[in-house]
C-alpha positions in Angstrom: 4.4 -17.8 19.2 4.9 -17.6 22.9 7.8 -16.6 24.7 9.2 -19.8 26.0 8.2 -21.1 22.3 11.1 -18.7 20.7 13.6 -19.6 23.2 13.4 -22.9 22.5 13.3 -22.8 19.3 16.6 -20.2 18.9 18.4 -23.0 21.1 17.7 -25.1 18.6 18.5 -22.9 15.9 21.5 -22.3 17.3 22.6 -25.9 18.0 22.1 -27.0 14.9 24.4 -23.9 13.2 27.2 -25.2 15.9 27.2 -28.4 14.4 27.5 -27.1 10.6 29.8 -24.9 11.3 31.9 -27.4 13.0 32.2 -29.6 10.3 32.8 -27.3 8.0 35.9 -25.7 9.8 39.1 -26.8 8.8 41.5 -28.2 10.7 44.0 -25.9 11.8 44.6 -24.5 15.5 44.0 -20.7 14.0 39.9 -19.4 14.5 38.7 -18.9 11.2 36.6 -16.0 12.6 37.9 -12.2 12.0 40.3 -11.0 14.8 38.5 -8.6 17.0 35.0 -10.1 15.9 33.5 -11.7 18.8 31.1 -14.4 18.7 27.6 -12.7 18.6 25.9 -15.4 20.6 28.3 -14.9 23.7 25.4 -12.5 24.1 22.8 -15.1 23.5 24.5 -17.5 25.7 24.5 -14.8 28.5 21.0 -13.8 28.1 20.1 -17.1 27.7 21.6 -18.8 30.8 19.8 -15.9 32.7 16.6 -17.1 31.1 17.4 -20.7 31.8 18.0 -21.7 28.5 21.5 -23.1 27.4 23.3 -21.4 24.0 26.0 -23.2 22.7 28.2 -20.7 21.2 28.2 -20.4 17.0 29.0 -17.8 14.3 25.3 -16.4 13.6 25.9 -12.7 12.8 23.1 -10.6 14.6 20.8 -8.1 12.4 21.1 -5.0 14.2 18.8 -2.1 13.8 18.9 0.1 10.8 20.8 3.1 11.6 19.5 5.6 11.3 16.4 4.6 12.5 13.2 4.1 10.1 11.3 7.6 10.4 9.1 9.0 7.8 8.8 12.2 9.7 4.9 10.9 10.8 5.6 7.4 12.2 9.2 6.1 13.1 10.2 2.3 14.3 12.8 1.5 17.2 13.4 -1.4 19.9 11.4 -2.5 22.6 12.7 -1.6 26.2 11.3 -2.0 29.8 9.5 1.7 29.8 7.1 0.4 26.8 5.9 -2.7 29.0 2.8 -0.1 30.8 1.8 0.9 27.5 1.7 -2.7 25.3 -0.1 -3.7 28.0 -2.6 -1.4 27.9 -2.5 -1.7 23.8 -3.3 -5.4 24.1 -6.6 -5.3 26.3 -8.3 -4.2 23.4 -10.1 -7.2 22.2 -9.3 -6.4 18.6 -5.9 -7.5 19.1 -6.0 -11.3 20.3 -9.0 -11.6 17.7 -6.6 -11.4 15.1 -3.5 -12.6 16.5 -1.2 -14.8 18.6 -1.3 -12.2 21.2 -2.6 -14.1 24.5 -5.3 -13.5 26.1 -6.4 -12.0 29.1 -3.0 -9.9 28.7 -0.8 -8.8 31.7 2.5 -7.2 32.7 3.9 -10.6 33.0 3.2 -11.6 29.0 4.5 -8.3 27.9 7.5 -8.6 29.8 8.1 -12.2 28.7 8.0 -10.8 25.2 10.2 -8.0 25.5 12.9 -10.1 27.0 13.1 -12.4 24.0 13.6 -10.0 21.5 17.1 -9.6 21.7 17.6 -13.2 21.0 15.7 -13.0 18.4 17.5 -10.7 16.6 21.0 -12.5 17.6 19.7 -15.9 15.9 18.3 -13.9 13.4 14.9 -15.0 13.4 12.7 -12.1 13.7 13.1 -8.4 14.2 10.6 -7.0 16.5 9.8 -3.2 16.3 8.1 0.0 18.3 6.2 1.9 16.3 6.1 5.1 17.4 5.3 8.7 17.4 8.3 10.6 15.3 7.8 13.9 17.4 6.5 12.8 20.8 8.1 9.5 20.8 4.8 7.6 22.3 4.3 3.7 21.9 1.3 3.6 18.4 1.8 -0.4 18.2 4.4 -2.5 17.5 5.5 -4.0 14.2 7.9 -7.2 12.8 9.7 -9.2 10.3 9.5 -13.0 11.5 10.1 -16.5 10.6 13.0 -15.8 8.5 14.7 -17.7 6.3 18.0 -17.0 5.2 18.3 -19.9 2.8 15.0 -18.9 0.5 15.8 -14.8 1.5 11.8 -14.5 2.9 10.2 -13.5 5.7 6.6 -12.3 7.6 5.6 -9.3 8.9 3.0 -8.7 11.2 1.8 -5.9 13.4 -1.0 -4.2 15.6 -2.1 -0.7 16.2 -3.1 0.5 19.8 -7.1 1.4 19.2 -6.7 5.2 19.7 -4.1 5.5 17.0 -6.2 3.8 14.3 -7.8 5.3 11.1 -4.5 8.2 11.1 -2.3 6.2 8.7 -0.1 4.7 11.4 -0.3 1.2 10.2 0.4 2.1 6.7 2.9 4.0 7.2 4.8 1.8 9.2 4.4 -1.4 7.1 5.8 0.9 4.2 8.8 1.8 6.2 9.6 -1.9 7.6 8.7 -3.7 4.2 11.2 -0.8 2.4 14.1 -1.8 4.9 13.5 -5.8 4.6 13.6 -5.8 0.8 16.7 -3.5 0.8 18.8 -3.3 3.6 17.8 -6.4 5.4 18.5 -8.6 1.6 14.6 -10.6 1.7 13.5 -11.0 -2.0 10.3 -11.9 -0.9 8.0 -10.4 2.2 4.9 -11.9 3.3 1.9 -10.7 5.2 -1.5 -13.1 6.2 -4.4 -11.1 7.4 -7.5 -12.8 8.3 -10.5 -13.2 6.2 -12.4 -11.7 8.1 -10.1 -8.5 9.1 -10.7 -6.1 6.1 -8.9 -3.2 7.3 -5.9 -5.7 8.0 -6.1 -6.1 4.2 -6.6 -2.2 3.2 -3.6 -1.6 4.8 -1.8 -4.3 3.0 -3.1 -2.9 -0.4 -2.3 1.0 0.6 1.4 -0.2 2.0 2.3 -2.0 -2.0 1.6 -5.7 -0.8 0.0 -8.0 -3.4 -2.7 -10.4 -2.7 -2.3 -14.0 -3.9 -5.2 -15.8 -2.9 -6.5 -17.6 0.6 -4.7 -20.0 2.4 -7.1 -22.4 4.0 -6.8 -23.1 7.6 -3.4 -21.5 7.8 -3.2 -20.8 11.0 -4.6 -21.6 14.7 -5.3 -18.8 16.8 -6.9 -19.5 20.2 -7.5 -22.8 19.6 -9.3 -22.2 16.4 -7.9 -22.5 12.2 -8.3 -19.7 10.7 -8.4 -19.2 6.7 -5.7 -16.3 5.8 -5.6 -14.1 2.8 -2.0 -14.2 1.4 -0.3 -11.1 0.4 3.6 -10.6 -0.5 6.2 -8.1 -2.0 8.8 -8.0 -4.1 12.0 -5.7 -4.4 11.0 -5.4 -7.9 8.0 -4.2 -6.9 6.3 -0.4 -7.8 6.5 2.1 -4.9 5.5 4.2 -7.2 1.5 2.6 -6.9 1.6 3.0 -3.0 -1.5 5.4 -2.2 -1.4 7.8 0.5 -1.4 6.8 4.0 -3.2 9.3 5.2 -7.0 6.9 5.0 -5.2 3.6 5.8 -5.6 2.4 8.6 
């Protein structure tokens, strides 16, 4: 999804929430809200109008980021800022990632920008949580990993990633999957996490397996990248789950 695609869709999100949530308040002259709780999209609203999008203001608790941070001690996962923008866009000229993913194409420092900008409001209207993956002792960018199109109503979301070429075949992407999927089944409250990986990306699918994802079958033309459908294998996981049959990560990809 592009940039300008998530904004408008979080102003919708968050138009529509104004308008429950005004019906449902009762009449009285006293803000139902908890004293000292400020509305979360006053953010969203500032960020937006900078952005030139318009956010009414509604009471959508953001999902912060786990604290502490997700760190296996190999691999750990924290927010996108302005320093990673040289490094995702040296990641993403690697033709490996568009192939298999929404990620445009040619790439720039203007898309990777565009990106990181929005992921604040996407985390306010609670509709995806975008994540670094990085290197737990030197700190340096190894891809970047999510949980998106959530639904708070049903309790599931997506996750998707990419690893930057020379930090593939160490693990990285297993590990990392392993550490986002643990924190959106627990701490996040999804009963069900999703993951499609093209039918033709095998490693995509290793990883899946080594990180305790099930596969479910193929969803035909599932999804359009570049202009063309694309058949998806369908993989998910459960809280209830087995960590226990998770492999080591160490030959993942």
């Amino acid at each position: 999804m592009r940039a300008t695609e998530q904004r408008d869709r979080a102003a919708r999100l968050i138009s529509a929430t104004e308008q429950r949530d005004r019906a449902a308040r009762p009449s009285s002259a006293t803000d139902q809200r908890d004293v000292g709780a400020p509305c979360a999209n006053h953010i969203a609203r500032r960020d937006g109008a900078r952005r030139g999008v318009r956010l009414p203001c509604a009471r959508v608790l953001p999902i912060d980021f786990p604290s502490p941070p997700l760190d296996d001690g190999v691999i750990a996962l924290r927010g996108f800022d302005e320093d990673d923008v040289a490094d995702v866009v040296r990641a993403c000229q690697d033709p490996e990632i568009p192939r298999f993913t929404v990620v445009p194409s040619p790439y720039t420092e203007r898309e990777a920008r565009a990106w990181i900008e929005t992921h604040d409001l996407l985390r306010i209207t609670r509709m995806a949580v975008p994540f670094a993956v990085v290197d737990a002792r030197t700190r340096a960018l190894v891809g970047s990993i999510g949980v998106h199109d959530l639904d708070s109503r049903s309790r599931k979301g997506e996750v998707g990633y990419w690893i930057a070429r020379e930090h593939r075949g160490r693990g990285a992407a297993t590990r990392a999957l392993r550490l986002i999927s643990r924190w959106a089944l627990g701490e996040l409250g999804l009963g069900r996490l999703e993951l499609l990986a093209d039918v033709h990306n095998v490693v995509s699918q290793r990883v899946a397996e080594r990180a305790g994802f099930v596969r479910e079958g193929v969803l035909r033309s599932a999804r359009e990248i570049k202009g063309t459908r694309r058949d998806m294998v369908l993989y998910a996981r459960l809280p209830t789950d087995d960590a226990d049959r998770e492999p080591d990560a160490r030959k993942s990809g």
